[in-house]
ZAFI-811334 format. One line per 4 residues: number of its first residue (from 1); for each residue x negated, y negated, z negated of C-alpha. Coordinates in Angstrom, 1 decimal, decimal comma. Each point is the difference from the previous one (the first is absolute). Layout:
REM ZAFI-811334
NUM> X/Y/Z; ...
//
This chain:
REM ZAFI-811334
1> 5,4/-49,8/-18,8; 2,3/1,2/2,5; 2,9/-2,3/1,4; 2,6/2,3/-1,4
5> -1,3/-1,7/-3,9; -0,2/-3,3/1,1; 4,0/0,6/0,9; 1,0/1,1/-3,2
9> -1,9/-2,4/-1,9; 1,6/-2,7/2,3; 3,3/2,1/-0,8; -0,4/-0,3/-3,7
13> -0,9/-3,8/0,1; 3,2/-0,8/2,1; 1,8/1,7/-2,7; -0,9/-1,6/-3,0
17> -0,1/-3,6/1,9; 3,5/1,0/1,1; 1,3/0,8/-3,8; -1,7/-2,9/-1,4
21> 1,6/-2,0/2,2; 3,4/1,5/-1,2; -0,9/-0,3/-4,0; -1,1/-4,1/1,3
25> 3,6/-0,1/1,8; 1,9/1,9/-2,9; -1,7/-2,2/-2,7; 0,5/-3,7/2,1
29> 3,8/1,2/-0,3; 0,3/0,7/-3,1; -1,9/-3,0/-0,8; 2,6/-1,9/1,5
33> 2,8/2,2/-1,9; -1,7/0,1/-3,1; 2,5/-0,7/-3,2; 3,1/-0,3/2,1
37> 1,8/-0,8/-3,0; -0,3/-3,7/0,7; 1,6/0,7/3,3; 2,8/1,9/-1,6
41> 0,5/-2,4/-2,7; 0,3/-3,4/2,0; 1,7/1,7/3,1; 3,3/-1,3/-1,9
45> -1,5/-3,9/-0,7; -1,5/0,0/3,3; 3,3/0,8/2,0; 2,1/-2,3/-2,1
49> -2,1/-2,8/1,1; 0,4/0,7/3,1; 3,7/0,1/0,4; 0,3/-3,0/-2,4
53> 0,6/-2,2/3,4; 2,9/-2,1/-0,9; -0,9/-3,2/-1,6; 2,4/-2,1/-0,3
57> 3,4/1,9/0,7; 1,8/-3,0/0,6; 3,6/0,2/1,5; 0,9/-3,1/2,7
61> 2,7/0,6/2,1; 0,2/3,2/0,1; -4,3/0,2/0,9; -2,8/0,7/-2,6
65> -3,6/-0,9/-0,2; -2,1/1,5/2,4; -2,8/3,2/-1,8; -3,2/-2,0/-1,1
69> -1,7/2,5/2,2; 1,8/-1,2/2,8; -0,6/-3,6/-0,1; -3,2/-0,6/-2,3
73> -2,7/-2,4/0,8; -3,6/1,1/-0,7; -1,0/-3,0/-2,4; -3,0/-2,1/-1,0
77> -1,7/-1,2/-2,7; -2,4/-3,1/-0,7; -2,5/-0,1/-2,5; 1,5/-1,9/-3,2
81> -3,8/-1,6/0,2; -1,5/0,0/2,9; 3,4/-0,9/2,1; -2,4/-1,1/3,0
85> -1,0/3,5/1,0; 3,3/0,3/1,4; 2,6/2,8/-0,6; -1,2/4,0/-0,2
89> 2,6/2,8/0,1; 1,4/1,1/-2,7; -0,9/3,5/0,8; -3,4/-0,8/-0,9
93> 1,0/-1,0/-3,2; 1,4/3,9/-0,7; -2,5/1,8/0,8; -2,8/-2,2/-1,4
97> -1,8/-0,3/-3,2; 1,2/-1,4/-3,4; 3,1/-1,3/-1,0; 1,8/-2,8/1,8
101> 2,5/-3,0/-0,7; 2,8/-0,6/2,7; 1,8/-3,6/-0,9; 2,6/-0,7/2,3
105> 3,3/-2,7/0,1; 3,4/0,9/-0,4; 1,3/2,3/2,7; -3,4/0,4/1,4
109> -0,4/3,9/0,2; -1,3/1,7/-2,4; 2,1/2,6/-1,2; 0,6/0,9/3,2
113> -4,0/0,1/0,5; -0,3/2,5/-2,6; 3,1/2,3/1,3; -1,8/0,2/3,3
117> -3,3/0,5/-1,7; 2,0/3,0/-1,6; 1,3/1,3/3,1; -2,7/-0,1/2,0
121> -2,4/1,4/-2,8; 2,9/2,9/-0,8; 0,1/0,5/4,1; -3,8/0,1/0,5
125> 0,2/2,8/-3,0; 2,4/2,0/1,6; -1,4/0,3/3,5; -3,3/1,6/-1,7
129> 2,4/2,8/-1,5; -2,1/0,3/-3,3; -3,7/0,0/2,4; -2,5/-2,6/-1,1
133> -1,6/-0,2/3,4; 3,3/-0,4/1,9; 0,9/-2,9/-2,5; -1,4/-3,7/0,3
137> -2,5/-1,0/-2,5; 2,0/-2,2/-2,8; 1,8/0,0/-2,9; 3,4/1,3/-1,0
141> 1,9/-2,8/0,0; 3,1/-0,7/-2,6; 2,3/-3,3/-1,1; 0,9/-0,6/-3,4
145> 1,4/-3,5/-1,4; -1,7/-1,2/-2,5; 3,2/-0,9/-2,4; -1,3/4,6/-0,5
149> -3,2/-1,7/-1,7; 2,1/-1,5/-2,7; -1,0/2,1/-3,4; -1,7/2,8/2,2
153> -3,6/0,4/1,6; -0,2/0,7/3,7; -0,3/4,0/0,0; 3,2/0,3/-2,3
157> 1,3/-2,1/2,1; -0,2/1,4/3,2; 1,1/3,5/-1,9; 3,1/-1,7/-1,0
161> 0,7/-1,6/3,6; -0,8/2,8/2,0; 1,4/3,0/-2,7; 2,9/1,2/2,3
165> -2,3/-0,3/3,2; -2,3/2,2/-1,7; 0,0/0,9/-3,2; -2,7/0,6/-2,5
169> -2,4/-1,3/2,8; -3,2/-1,8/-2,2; -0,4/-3,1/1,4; -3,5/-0,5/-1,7
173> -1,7/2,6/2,6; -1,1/-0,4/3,4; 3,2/0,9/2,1; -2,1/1,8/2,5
177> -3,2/1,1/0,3; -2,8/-2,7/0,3; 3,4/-2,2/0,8; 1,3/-2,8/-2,4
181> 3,0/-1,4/-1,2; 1,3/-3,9/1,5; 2,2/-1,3/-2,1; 1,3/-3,0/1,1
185> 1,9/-1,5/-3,4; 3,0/-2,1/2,2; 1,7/-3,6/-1,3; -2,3/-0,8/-3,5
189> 2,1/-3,4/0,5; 3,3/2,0/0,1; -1,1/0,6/-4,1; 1,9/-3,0/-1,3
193> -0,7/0,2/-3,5; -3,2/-2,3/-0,7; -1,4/2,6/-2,3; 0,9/3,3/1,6
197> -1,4/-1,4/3,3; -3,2/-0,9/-2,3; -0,8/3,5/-1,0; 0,9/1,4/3,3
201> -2,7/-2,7/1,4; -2,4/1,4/-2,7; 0,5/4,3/0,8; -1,0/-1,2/3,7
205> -3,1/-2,4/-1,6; -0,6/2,9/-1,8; -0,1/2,7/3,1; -2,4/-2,5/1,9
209> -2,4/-0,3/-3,4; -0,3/4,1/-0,3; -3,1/0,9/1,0; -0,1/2,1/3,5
213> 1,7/3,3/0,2; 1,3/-0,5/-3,1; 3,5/0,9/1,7; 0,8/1,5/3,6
217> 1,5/-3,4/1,4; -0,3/-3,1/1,4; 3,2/-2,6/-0,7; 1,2/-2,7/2,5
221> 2,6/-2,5/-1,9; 2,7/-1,9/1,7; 1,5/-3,2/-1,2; 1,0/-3,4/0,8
225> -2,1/-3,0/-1,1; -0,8/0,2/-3,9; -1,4/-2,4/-2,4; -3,4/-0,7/0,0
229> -0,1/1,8/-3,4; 1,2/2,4/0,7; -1,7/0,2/4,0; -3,5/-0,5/-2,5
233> 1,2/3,4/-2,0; -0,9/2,0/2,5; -3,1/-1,8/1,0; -2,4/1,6/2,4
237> 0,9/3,8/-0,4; 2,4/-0,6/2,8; -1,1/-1,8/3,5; 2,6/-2,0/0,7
241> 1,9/-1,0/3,1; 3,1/-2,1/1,4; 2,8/2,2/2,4; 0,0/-2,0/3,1
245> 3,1/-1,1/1,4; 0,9/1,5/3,6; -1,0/-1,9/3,0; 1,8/-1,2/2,8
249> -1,5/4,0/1,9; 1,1/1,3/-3,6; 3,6/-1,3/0,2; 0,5/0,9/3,6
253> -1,2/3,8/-0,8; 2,1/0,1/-2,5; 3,1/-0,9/2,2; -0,7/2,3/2,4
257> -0,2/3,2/-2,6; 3,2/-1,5/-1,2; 2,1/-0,1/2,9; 1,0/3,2/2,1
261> -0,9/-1,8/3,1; -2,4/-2,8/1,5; 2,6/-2,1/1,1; 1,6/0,2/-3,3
265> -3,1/-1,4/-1,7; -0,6/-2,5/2,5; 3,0/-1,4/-0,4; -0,5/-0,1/-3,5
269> -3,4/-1,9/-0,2; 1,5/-2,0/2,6; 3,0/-1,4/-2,6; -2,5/0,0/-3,1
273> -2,1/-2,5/2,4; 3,0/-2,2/1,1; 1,2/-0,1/-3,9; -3,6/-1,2/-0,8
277> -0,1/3,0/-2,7; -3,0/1,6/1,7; -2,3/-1,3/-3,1; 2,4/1,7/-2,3
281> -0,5/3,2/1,6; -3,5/0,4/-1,5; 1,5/0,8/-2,9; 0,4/4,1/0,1
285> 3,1/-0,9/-2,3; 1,7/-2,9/2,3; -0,9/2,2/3,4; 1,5/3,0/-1,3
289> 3,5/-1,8/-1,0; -0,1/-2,5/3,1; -0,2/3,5/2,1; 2,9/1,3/-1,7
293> 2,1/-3,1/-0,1; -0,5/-0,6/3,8; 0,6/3,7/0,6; 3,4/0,0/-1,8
297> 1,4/-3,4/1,8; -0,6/-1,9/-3,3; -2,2/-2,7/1,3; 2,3/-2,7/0,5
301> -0,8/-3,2/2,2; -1,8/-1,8/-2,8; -3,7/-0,4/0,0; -1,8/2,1/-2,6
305> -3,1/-1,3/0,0; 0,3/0,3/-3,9; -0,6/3,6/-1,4; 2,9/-0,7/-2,4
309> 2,4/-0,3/2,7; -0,4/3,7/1,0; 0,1/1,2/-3,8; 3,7/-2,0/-0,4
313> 1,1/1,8/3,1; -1,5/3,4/-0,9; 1,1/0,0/-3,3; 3,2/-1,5/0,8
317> 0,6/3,3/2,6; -1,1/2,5/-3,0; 2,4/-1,7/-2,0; 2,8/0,2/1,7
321> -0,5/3,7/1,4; 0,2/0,2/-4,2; 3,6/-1,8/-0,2; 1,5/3,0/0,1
325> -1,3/1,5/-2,9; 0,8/-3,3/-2,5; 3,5/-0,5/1,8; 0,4/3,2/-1,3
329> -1,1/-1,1/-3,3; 2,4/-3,2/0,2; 3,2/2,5/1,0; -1,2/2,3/-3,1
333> 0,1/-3,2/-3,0; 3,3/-1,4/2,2; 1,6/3,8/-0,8; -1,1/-0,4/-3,8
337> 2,0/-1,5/-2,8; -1,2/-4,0/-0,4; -2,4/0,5/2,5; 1,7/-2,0/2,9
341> -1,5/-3,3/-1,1; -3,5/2,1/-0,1; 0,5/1,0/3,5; 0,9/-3,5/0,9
345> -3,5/-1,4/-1,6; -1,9/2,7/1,5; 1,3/0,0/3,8; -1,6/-3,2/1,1
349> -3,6/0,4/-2,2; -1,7/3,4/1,9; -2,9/-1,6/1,1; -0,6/-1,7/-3,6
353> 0,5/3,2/-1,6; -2,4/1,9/2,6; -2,3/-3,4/-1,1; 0,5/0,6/-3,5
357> -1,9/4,0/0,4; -2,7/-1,8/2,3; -1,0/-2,2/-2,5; 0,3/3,5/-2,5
361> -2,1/1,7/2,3; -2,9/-2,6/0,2; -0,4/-0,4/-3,5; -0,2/4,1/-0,6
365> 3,2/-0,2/-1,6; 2,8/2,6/0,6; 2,5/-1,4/3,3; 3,2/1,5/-1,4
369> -0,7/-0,5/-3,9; -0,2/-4,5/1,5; 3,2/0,5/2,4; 2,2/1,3/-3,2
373> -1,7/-2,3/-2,6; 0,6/-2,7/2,6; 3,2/0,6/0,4; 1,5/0,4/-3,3
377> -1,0/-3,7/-0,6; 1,1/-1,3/2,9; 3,4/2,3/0,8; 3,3/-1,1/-1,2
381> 0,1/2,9/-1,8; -2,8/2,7/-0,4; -0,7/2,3/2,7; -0,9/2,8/-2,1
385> 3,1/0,2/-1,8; 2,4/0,0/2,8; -2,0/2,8/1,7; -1,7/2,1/-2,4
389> -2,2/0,9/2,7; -0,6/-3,3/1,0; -4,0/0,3/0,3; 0,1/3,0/2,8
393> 2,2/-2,0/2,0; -2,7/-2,9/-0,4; -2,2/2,6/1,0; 1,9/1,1/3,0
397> 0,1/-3,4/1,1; -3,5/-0,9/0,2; -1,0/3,7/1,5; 2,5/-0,8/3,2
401> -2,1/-3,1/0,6; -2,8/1,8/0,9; -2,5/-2,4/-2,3; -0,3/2,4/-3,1
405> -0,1/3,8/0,4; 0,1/2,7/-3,1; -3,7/0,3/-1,1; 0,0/3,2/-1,1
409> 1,8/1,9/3,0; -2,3/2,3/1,5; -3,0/-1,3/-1,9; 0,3/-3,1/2,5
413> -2,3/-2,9/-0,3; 0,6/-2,6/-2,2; -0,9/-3,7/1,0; -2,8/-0,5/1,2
417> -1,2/3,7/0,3; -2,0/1,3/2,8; 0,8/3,5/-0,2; 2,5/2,4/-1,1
421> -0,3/0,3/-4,2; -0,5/-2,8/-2,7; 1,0/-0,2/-3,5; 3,2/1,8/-1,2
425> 2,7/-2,8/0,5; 3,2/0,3/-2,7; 2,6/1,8/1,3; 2,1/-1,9/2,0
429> -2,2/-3,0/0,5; 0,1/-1,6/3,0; -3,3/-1,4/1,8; -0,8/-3,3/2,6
433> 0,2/2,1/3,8; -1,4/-2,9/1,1; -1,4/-2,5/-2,3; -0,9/-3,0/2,6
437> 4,2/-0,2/-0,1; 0,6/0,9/-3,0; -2,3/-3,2/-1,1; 1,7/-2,1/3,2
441> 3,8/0,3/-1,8; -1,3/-0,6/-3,4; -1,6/-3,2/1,0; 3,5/-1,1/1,0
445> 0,7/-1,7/-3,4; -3,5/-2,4/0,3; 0,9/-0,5/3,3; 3,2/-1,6/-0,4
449> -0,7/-1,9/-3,1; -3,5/-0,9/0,8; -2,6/-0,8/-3,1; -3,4/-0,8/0,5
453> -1,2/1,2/-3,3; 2,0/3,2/0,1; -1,8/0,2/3,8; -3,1/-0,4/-2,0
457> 0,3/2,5/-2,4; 1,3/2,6/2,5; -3,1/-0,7/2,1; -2,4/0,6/-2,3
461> 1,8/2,9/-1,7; -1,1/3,6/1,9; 3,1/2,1/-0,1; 1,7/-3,3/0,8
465> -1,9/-1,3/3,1; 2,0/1,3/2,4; 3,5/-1,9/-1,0; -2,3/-2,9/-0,4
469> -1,1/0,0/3,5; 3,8/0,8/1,1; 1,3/-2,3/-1,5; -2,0/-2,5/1,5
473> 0,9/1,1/3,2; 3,8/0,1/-0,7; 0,0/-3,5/-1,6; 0,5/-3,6/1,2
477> -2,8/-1,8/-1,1; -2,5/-3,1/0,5; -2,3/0,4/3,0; -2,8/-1,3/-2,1
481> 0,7/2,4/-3,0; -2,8/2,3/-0,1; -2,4/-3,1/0,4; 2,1/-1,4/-2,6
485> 0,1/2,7/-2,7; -3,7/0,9/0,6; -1,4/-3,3/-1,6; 0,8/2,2/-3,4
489> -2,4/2,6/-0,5; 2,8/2,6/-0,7; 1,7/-1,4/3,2; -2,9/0,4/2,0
493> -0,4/3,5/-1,3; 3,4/0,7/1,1; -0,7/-1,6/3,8; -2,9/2,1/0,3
497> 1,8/3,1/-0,8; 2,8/-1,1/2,1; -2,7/-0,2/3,3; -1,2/3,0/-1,2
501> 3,0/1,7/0,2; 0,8/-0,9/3,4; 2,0/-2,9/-1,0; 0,5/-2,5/3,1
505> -1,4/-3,4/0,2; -1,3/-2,0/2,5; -4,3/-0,7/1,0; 0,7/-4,0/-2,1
509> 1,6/1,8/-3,0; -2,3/3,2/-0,1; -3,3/-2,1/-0,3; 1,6/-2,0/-2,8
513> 0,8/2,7/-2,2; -4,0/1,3/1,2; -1,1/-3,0/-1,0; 2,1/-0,9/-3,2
517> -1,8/4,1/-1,0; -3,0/-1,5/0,5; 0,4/-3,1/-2,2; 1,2/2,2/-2,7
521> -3,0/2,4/0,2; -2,4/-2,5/0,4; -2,3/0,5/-3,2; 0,2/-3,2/-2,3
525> -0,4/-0,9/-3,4; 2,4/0,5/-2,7; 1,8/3,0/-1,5; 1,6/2,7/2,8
529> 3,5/-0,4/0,8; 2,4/3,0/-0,4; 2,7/0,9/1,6; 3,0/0,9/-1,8
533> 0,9/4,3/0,1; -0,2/3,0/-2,3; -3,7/0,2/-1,8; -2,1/0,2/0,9
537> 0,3/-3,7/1,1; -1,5/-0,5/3,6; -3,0/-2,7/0,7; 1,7/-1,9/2,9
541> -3,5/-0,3/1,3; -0,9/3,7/0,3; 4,0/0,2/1,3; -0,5/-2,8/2,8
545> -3,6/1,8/1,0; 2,1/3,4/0,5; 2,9/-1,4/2,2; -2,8/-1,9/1,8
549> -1,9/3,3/0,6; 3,1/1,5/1,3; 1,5/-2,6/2,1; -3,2/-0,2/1,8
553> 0,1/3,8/0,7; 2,2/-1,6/2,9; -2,0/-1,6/3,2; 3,0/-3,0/-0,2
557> -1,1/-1,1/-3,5; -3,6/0,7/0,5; 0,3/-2,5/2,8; 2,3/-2,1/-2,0
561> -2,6/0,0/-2,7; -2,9/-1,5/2,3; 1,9/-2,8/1,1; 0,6/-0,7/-3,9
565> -3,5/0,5/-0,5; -0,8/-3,1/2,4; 3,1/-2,0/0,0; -1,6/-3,4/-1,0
569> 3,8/-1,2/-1,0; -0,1/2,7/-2,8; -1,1/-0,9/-3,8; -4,3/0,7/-0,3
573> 1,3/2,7/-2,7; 1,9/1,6/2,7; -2,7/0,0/2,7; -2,8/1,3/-2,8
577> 2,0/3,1/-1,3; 0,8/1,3/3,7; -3,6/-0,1/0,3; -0,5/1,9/-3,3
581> 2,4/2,4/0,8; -1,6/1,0/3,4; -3,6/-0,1/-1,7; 1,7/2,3/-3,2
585> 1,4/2,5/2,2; -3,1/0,6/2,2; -1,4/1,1/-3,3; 2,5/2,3/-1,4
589> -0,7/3,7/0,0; 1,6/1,6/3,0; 1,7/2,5/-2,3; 1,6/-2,4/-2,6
593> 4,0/-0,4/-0,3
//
């Protein structure tokens, strides 16, 4: 064999390594192309999450709330269970395995979690431009509120939510390839009818029972401290976990994405620290309105140490950059036959009208439907028949406050969503913008004629909680008053959701209503004591055990909780089920509710 052969037999091999090599290429790209229908079809979902950047569109001299993108705060989590492990982040818990249960208090972040979780998913979609390789491994990530699982199973849904985003996509197949579907089912506490918030607690139950790969999606559920009932529903399909409040690095992060400058922020912390409100401010809720009450000159010289302080001024600025809409309204009855005297009634009640649709609004009740109802029995003469069109100027009026916003414009979200969609609203209806102030004005009625046993029955009432705990907060009462009231079992029910809802109280008063749990959990003899609700009655004991479980998701109560354990000045009961409790917990399943 002559050199010339081994040359073209080198020739031939270079060849067909060098189109192989081009079919490998050709087919590793179409790979990553393959069915670019999915890309096509979400391209619209993906890029309205992504501009959905306005949270809270608040208007405050003239300013509005910073873009969520702007200023958000990567957050934490702690293990519902296993609190000592210390806090993970919640990215971990979107990209990981199973499903997952995010409690967290009043004002504490979670929609906003799950509009960034949007965002960033829809973003990270985008950049790949419809090529596998180029995206991050993960799931498609969408919000829904779970008043949309009321009379419908999650795939219909999600169709319904998302229709105008992209319609006719099925929601019941994997929305890429090898990718799945995270679904994270916002505000199950926002639900407020006992038994529509049951069956939406039993389609999640359900999901988590399926057997794997029975559907293309993992869920992650939202919502505020539940029953133990209804926490037990879900059982241990979903691992669940407490939304840590931001730290003191948190808070001064978040100040700094707020402000245009450093000095601005500075300055800021610097005031929130000499008006003792920097506690407050780990409250996502509180930081975010203290922010835009210091940045609008509304912060006054008064301490406001008290979160309630910052929600009168806030909501006293939204309501009067409203005032021109009811005077308006007044000038309109004064310019109708008999309807001077109405004019006269309504000028000086604004805020207890705007009250009257917060109190509407908690209850799932339509805002304008109470205003008009409301004030035919309490106008000199009825609204509605002076103006014929009396209920759109009671619409009008609550719109220009900025708490209530049309909840069908633009397929919006409605309260308590995390993503653009939800269930088909009526026409006209008009939604919470903001539902941590909506529930702040309608406590205003408990708070100024203060009842312990209506306190009580707010407290331990889920769509009510939040007025409870306002209330509280807005109200002159006893010092002693949560030790007091949590002698009761149903008052000690109430304390403990009042703690866990970021209620204030002192270290003294804290381990009292810890301790005054554990005296009503403490197994004993005799017939178990219910408290008082909508049936299924709830065994105060399995109650007490929940609120102790979450209370303790906190290092403060842990700690507080210890000292109980040992305090030889508290009753041998006392000292015996803090011990139990510890002992009980180490033996739980990691993954129960």
């Amino acid at each position: 064999m002559t050199w010339d052969y081994f040359d073209k037999v080198a020739s031939v091999v270079s060849g067909s390594l060098a189109l192989a090599a081009a079919i490998l290429t050709v087919r590793r790209h179409l790979s990553g192309r393959r069915g670019r229908g999915w890309w096509a079809a979400l391209n619209p979902l993906w890029r309205a999450q992504s501009e959905e950047a306005i949270v809270h569109p608040h208007r405050i001299a003239g300013g509005y709330v910073r873009p969520l993108s702007e200023v958000y705060v990567a957050r934490r989590v702690v293990s519902r269970l296993d609190p000592a492990a210390g806090p993970v982040a919640v990215e971990s818990l979107l990209t990981g395995p199973g499903h997952v249960l995010l409690i967290g208090e009043p004002g504490s972040g979670k929609s906003a979690l799950v509009r960034q979780a949007c965002a960033s998913s829809a973003r990270w979609w985008l950049a790949g431009r419809g090529r596998l390789r180029q995206t991050p491994p993960g799931p498609v990530v969408v919000g829904l509120p779970a008043t949309a699982l009321v009379h419908q199973p999650l795939p219909a849904a999600l169709a319904e939510a998302y229709r105008d985003l992209v319609p006719g996509l099925d929601f019941a197949r994997e929305p890429a390839p090898g990718r799945t579907w995270l679904v994270c089912v916002d505000g199950v506490d926002a639900v407020a009818d006992p038994d529509d918030r049951a069956e939406v607690l039993n389609r999640l139950a359900a999901l988590a029972r399926a057997a794997p790969g029975a559907g293309p999606w993992r869920v992650l559920v939202t919502t505020r401290q539940l029953a133990e009932n209804e926490l037990a529903v879900l059982g241990p399909g979903y691992a669940a976990y407490h939304l840590a409040p931001f730290t003191d690095p948190d808070v001064g992060r978040f100040a700094h994405r707020w402000f245009p400058n450093a000095v601005a922020a500075r300055r800021f912390l610097s005031w929130a620290d000499h008006q003792r409100a920097r506690p407050a401010l780990r409250n996502p809720l509180t930081a975010t309105i203290a922010a835009a009450v210091w940045q609008a000159g509304l912060a006054g010289p008064d301490p406001v140490a008290d979160p309630a302080v910052l929600l009168d001024r806030f909501v006293g600025a939204l309501l009067g950059g409203g005032r021109a809409s009811f005077d308006a309204t007044c000038d309109a009855l004064r310019r109708a036959v008999r309807g001077g005297p109405v004019a006269d009634w309504l000028t000086e009640r604004h805020t207890e009208l705007v009250e009257v649709a917060a109190a509407a609004a908690v209850t799932g009740a339509d805002p304008v439907v109470a205003v008009v109802d409301w004030s035919a029995g309490q106008a000199p003469y009825r609204p509605d028949r002076v103006l014929p069109d009396w209920d759109r100027h009671v619409r009008l009026v609550l719109l220009a406050t900025g708490l209530f916003s049309d909840a069908g414009a633009g397929r919006a979200p409605t309260a308590r969503s995390g993503a653009a969609g939800g269930s088909a609203p009526a026409p006209g209806a008009l939604a919470a913008t903001w539902p941590g102030l909506v529930e702040h004005l309608a406590a205003g009625p408990l708070a100024r004629d203060w009842s312990a046993q209506r306190w009580i029955t707010a407290m331990t009432s889920t769509p009510q909680r939040g007025v409870g705990l306002w209330a509280m907060s807005r109200a002159t009462v006893a010092p002693g008053f949560l030790r007091d009231v949590a002698r009761d079992p149903a008052g000690a029910v109430a304390a403990g959701h009042y703690l866990a809802a970021g209620g204030a109280a002192d270290p003294v008063v804290r381990s009292d209503v810890l301790a005054a749990l554990l005296a009503h959990w403490s197994p004993r003899p005799g017939p178990a004591v219910d408290v008082a609700g909508p049936p299924p009655a709830r065994d105060v004991r399995q109650e007490c055990f929940a609120l102790l479980t979450t209370l303790t998701a906190a290092t403060v109560n842990r700690e507080l909780l210890r000292e109980v354990a040992v305090d030889p000045r508290r009753p041998t009961v006392v000292r015996r089920a803090a011990a139990l409790f510890f002992a009980t917990r180490r033996q739980q399943p990691a993954s129960a509710a």
